[in-house]
Each structure stands twice: as C-alpha cells, then as structure tokens.
C-alpha positions in Angstrom: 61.1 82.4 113.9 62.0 83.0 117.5 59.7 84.0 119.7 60.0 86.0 123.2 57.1 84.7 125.4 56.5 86.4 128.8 56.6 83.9 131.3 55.5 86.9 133.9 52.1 87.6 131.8 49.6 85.4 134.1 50.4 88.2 137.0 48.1 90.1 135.4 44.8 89.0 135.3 41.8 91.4 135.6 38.8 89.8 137.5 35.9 92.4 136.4 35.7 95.2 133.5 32.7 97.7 132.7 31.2 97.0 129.2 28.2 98.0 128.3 27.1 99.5 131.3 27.5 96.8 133.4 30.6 94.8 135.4 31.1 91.4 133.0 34.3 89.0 133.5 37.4 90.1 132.0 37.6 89.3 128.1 41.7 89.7 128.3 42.4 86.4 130.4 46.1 84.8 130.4 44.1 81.9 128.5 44.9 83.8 125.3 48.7 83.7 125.4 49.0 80.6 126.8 47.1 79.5 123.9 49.1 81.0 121.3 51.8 79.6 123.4 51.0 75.7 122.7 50.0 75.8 119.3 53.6 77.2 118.3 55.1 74.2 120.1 52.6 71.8 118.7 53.5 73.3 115.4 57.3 73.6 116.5 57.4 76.7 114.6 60.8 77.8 116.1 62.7 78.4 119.6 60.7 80.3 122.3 62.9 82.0 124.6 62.9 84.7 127.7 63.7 88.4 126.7 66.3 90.4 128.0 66.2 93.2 130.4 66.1 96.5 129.4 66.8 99.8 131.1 64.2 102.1 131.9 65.4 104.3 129.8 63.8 102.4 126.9 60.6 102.5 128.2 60.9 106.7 128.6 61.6 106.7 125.1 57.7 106.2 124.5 56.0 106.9 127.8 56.1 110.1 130.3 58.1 109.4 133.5 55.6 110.1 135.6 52.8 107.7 134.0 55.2 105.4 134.4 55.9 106.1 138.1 52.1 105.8 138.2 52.0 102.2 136.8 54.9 100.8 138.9 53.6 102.4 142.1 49.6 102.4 141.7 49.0 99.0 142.9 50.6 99.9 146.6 48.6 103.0 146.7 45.0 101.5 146.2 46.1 98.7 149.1 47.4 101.7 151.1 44.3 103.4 150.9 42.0 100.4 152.5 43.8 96.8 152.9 40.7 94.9 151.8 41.5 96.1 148.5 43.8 93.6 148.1 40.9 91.5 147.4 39.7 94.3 144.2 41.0 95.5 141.0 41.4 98.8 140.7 38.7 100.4 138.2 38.8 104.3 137.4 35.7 106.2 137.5 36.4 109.7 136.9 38.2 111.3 134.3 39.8 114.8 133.1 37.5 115.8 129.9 37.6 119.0 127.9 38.9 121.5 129.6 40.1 120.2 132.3 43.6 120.3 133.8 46.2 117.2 133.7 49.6 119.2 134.0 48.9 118.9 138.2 48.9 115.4 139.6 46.1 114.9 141.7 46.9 113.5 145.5 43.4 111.7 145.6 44.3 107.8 144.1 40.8 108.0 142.2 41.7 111.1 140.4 45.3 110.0 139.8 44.0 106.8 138.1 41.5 108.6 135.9 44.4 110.7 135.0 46.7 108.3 133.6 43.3 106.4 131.9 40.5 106.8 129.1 38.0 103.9 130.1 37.0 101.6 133.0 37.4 98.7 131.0 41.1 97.9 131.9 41.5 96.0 135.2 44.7 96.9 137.4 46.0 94.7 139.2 48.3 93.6 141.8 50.8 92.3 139.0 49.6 94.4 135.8 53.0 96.3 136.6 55.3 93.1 136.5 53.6 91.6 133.5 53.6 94.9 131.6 57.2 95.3 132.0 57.8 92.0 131.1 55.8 92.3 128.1 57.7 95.2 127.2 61.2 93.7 127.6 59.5 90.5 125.3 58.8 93.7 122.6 62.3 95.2 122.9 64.1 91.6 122.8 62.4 91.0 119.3 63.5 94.0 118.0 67.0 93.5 119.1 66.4 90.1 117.2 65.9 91.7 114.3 68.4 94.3 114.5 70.8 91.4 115.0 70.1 90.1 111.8 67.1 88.2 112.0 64.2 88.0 109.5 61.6 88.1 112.1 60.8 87.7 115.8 57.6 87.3 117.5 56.6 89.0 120.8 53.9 86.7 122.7 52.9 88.8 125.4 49.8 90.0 127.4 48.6 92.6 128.6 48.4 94.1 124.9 49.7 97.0 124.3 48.3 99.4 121.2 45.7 101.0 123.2 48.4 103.1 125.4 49.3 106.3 124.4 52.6 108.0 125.8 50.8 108.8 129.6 47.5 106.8 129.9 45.9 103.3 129.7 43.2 101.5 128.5 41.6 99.1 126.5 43.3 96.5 128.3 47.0 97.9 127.8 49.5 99.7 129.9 52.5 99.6 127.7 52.6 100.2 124.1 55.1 97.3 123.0 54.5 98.0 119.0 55.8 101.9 119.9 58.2 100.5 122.0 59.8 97.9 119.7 59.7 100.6 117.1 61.0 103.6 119.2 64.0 100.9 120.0 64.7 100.0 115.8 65.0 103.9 115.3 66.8 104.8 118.7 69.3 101.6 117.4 70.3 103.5 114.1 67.4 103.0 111.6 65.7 106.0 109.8 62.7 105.1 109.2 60.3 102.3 110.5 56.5 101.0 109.8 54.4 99.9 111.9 50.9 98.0 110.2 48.2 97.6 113.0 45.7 94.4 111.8 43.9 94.1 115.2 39.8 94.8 115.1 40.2 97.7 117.2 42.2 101.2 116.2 45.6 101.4 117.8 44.7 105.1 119.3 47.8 104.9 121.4 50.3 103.8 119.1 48.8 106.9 116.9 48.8 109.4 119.2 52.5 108.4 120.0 54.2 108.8 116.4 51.4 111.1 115.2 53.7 114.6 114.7 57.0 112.8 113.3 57.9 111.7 110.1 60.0 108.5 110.8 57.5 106.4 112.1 54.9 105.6 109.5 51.5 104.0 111.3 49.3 102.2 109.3 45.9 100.8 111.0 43.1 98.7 109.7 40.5 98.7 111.9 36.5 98.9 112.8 34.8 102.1 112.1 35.5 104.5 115.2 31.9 105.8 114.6 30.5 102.5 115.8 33.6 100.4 117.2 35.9 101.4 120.3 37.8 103.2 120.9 35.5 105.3 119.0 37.8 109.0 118.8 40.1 108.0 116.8 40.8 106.1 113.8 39.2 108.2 110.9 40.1 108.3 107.4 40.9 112.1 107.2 43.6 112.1 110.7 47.0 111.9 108.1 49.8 113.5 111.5 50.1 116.6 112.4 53.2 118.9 111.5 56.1 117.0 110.7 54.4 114.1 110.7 52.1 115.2 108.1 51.2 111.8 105.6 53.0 109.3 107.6 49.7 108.2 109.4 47.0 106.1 107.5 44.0 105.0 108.6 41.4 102.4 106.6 38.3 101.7 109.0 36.1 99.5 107.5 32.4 98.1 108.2 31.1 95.7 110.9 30.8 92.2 108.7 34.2 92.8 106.6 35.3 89.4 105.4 38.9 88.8 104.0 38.5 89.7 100.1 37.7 93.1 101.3 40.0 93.6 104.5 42.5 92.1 102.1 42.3 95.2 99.3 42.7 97.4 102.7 46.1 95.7 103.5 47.1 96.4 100.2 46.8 99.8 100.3 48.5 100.0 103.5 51.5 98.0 102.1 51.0 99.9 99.2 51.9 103.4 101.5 54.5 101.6 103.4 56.2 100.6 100.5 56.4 104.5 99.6 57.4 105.5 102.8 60.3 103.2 102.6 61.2 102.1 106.1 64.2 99.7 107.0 61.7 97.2 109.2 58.2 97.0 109.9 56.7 96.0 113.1 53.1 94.4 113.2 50.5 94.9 115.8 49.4 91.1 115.4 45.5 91.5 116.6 43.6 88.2 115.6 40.2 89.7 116.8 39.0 90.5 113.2 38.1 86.4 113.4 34.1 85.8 112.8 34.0 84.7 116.3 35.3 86.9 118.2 32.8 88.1 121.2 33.7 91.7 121.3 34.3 92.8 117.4 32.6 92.2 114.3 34.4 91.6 111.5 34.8 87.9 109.7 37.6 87.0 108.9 38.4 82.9 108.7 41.1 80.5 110.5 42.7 80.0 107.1 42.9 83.7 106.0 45.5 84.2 109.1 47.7 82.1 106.8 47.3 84.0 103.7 47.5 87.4 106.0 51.0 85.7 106.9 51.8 84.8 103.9 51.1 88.7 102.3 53.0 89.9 105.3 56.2 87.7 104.6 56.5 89.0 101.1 56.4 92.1 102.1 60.2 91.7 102.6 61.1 93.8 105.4 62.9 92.9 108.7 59.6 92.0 110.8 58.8 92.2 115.0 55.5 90.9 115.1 53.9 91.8 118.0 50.2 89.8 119.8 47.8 92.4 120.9 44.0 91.3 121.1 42.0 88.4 120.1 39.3 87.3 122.2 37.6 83.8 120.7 40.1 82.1 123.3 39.8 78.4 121.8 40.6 79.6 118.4 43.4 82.6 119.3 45.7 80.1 119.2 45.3 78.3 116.2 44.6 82.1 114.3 47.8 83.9 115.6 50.2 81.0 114.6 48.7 80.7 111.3 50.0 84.4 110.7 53.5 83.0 112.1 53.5 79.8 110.0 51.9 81.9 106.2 54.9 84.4 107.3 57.4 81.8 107.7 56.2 79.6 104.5 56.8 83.2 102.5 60.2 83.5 103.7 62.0 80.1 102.7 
C-alpha cells in the first residue's frame, strides 16, 4: 500500500489547549505521525511518498472561500496585532451562539477566530496553515491513487482533519481530508462514495459537510455525544436532511466498549454501506478507541487494529485510508499500521 506522508506536518505544533477548564500541553503533537511513520518502515509495509499539489480549487470543493482565506492569513494577523505574539498560539475565546450573526466578518481578530471555530482546544499556529495544506494535498494524492487503479492508499498526516466542517475548526483540525478525498472521488467521475469514521470521537465536520446529499454516505462509530466531545452531534436519530435523507448513520456507543461489541457496530455500518452501494470507501482511520488512550474511553486492544484491518480489507472496495486521532503516542504507531498490515493481509 502506498502511503502519502506529509513531510510539512511538524510545522504545526500547538504548545497549550483548554481542556477541562484549564491550559494542559497539547495532546495532538507531531510525535504521533512520526510514529505511525516508522513502524510502516520497520514493517516495510509499502512505498511512502510525497503528494502532489493540488489547486485550490479542490480545497473550495469542501470548504467556504473565505474560511479558507481565514486559515491562510490568520497567523499574520495575530503577529500584526502585537509582535510578541509570535511567541503564543492563537486560542479563541469568544464565539457566535444561537442567534447570533456569522454572515458579516468581524474586523476584530478575536471575533474573526471565534468565527471560523467551535472550541479553544485547537492551537493555531505559525505553520498550522502549511501543514494543513499539506495534509490536504497527502488526502487528495491518495485518492488519485486509488482512482488510478490502486486498491488502497494511505494518507499519514497531522493536523487531523474530521472535526472541520465546511467554514470552522476545531478539535484539533483545520481541513477535513476524509471530505476532501471523497469530494475529489465524486468530482473525478464516481457516483457514489462511503466514508466509515472508526475514530473515538464523532466526525461532526465531515457530517455537517455531506449531511443534505445523497452521494456521500457517512458512517460514524463513535463515543456517546451525551458524554464524549464533541458532544452536539453524533446521535442515533440525525439520518441527513433533504436529499440526503438515510445516507447518514450514526452508532455511538458506551464509555468501556471493547472490540466484540464495537465490532457488531462496524457490521452494521458495513452492512448500510454495502446497501448504499458506493464505488470506494474512504476511512477516517482514528486509533483513539485503544484502552489507553488519555483523552477517550473506549478499549479496544493492539491486536484488534489487525482484525479491524482485516474486516475493512474484505470489505472489497477501492480504499483511501485516512489517520485522524489517536493519542496513546507510544502505541499510535504500532495500532495504526496494524489496520494497514490486517488490510493488506485481506487483500492478497
């Protein structure tokens, strides 16, 4: 399987987030890809390349122009405003809620980040804009892979990217490289395209994104939004809107699910992707549902990433796998490649 690593993703590294009421180290450190990174060598589970460039016309496919001239741009305004905030992340702390206007871009840099954001738990930095990109163009390369002919490709990549919606950030992403990778399958010629979310935490952007069209089907399984963040969305009963109408499942589940149950979830979900009939499937590849991770709570084991890969591969569908969170750094490594290697082992 190839994989598209982003060389670019270190840029970005967050030095504080709120969490719990109180400023703790960042939990998304480059450790994680770089991790993933050298267990696929050790393992020599296939080349690992650089992704092509694509236009920024692929990234307005999924995302507004102007939240995106906010992300390219926001790192110059917050030095502009005071140089010694070179030295500081840029954290919101004030945000549009119910009835409030968004449709007029604020001039104040404080209101224009809690604009384009839903939480103060997502660090921006002076290179989150580079590295996003990158990541994006790692997303979009795999999908070309696999419109090229390939079984599978694999986009290693941080910042993740499931948590952004179509004009706002958070939970650690800026970019939404699942909705990007599949927004680039159907824009390429196919009709109709899956995307399975297995990270711990509901993908709320990738949701919001697809969540009134029929020819994206989103699958998540994830925490219980009534006790797990994001918290607003994720529940059982939101099926799309409109058009889109049944093409959106969601299967939260306990804190303390261990793989013979999380496993009967992921059947169902293949179960309604196999209805839906798409052409490819892309997977947001989150390996924080592993016993150890610090900020989830389900508990899953190191060896039931392999059989996860293994269930994946038979699925049978061209496959862009893409890495979104995982947080146990030592064992992120060893987790995520297991997916890779049961996927791989399924396929020969």
């Amino acid at each position: 399987m190839i994989t598209y690593f982003n060389h670019q993703h270190a840029l970005h590294q967050g030095q504080f987030e709120m969490f719990r009421g109180q400023l703790v180290p960042a939990h998304e450190v480059p450790a994680r890809a770089d991790h993933v990174l050298a267990e696929l060598q050790r393992r020599q589970l296939g080349e690992v390349r650089h992704a092509q460039p694509f236009a920024a016309a692929a990234l307005e496919s999924v995302h507004s122009p102007r939240y995106l001239n906010f992300l390219e741009t926001a790192w110059r305004q917050w030095v502009a405003l005071d140089p010694a905030n070179a030295a500081h992340d840029a954290l919101p702390s004030v945000w549009p809620t119910r009835g409030f206007r968004t449709d007029i871009e604020p001039t104040n840099f404080a209101a224009r980040l809690g604009l384009y954001s839903f939480d103060a738990g997502s660090p921006l930095t002076s290179g989150t804009w580079t590295a996003a990109r990158a990541g994006a163009d790692c997303a979009l390369s795999a999908a070309q892979h696999v419109l090229d002919g390939a079984r599978a490709a694999f986009a290693l990549s941080r910042p993740p990217g499931h948590h952004a919606g179509a004009d706002f950030f958070g939970g650690y992403c800026f970019l939404n490289n699942a909705a990007l990778a599949a927004q680039h399958l159907r824009n390429s010629g196919l009709e109709r395209v899956a995307i399975l979310d297995v990270d711990y935490h509901h993908g709320n952007g990738t949701q919001a994104i697809f969540y009134d069209r029929p020819d994206v089907f989103f699958a998540s399984l994830h925490g219980d939004p009534r006790t797990e963040y994001p918290f607003f969305l994720g529940h059982s009963d939101e099926t799309g809107h409109g058009a889109g109408e049944g093409a959106n499942l969601n299967l939260p589940m306990p804190r303390g699910t261990a793989y013979p149950e999380w496993s009967d979830a992921l059947e169902v979900a293949l179960a309604a992707i196999a209805r839906f009939g798409p052409q490819a499937l892309v997977v947001s590849l989150g390996v924080d549902t592993y016993v150890g991770d610090p900020i989830s709570g389900f508990a899953l084991q190191t060896d039931d990433y392999l059989r996860m890969g293994e269930r994946l591969g038979a699925v049978g569908l061209p496959t862009v796998l893409v890495f979104e969170g995982g947080y146990a750094v030592d064992a992120v490594g060893v987790n995520a490649v297991n997916v890779l290697d049961g996927f791989m082992q399924s396929t020969r």
